[in-house]
N, C-alpha and C positions, 0 to 999 in steps of 0.2 A: 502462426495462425492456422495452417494447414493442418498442425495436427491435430491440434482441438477441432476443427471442421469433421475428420476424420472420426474423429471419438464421441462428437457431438451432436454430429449434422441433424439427427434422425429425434434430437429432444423438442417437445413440443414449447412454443411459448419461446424458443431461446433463438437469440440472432449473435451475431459476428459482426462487430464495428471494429475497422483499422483507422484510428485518427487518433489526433495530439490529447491527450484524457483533457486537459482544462478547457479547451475549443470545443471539441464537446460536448462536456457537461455545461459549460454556458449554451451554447445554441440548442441543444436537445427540448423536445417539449414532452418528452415521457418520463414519467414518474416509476420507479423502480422499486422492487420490492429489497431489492439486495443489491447490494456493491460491495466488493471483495477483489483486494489486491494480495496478488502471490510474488511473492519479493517483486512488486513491479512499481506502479507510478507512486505511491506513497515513500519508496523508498529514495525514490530521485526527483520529486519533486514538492518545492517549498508547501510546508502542511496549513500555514496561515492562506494561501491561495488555495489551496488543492478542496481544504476540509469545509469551506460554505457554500462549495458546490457543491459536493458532496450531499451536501446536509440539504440545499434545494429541490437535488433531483430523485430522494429518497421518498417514499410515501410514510406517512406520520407511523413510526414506532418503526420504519424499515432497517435492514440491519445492514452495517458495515462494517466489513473485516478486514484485517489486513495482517500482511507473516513476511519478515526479512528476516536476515540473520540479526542473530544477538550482537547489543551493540559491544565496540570494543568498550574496557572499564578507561578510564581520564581523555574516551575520545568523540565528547558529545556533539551536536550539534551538524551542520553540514562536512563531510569530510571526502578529499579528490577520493576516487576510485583508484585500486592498483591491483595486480595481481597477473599470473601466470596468464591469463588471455590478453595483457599487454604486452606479451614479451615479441619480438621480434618486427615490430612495428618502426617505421622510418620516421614516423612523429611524433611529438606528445598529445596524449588523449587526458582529459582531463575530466572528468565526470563527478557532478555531484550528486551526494546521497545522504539524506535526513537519517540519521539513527539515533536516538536518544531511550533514557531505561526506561520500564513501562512505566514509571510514577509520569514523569515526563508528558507520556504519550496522552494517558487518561488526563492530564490537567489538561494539556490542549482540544482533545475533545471534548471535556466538558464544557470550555470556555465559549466551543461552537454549538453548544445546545445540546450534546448527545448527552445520555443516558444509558444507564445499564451497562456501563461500560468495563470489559477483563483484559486487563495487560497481562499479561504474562511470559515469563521466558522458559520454554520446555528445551531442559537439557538436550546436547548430543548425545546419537547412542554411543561414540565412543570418546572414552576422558581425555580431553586437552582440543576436540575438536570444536566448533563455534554453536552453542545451540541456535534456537528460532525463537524469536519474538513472533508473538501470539497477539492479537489484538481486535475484540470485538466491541458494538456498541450500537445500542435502539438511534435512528434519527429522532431529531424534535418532532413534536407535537403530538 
């Protein structure tokens, strides 16, 4: 958070919240014009809880984005974490993370009221690397 404070600090209208995203968006009583996740809480956290609050704390037609990596192909659904920032660790870490193609993504948004909604996967610049799942959509009302 520091360095977004850094690069931030001085935008008008914008604040800095450190807390658990679904605690919250349940407790919060302000209304947002925007909400956008960059590979973060959407990606590690279950999207049937995450997306109707989401969809509460948004003001009618506000926009919600979100960008992980592309998912792996026959590996949908929640899947543990692994990777070279687990390596030398004395214990196991086990972290879950939602990734599914964007058809996926868009049916579950829709199913929570959103609208307008573009999934999309924008390749890596370079071949054999993981692109980015791209994912926009208007809240209800």
């Amino acid at each position: 958070m520091a360095r977004a404070r850094t690069l931030w600090e001085n935008t008008p209208g914008l604040s800095f919240v450190h807390a658990e995203a679904r605690d919250f968006l349940a407790s919060a009583t302000t209304a947002f014009d925007a909400i956008y996740s960059v590979w973060g809480v959407v990606w590690f956290t279950e999207p049937e809880d995450l997306f109707p609050l989401i969809a509460q704390r948004l003001n009618p037609g506000g926009t919600f984005a979100f960008s992980q990596a592309e998912p792996v192909t026959d590996s949908y659904g929640p899947q543990p974490m692994r990777g070279k920032w687990l390596e030398g660790r004395e214990g196991e870490l086990t972290v879950l993370r939602w990734q599914y193609p964007p058809a996926v993504w868009a049916d579950t948004l829709k199913r929570h009221g959103f609208t307008d909604i573009d999934a999309d996967i924008l390749p890596a610049p370079q071949e054999g690397d993981i692109g980015t799942l791209v994912v926009s959509a208007r809240a209800p009302g």
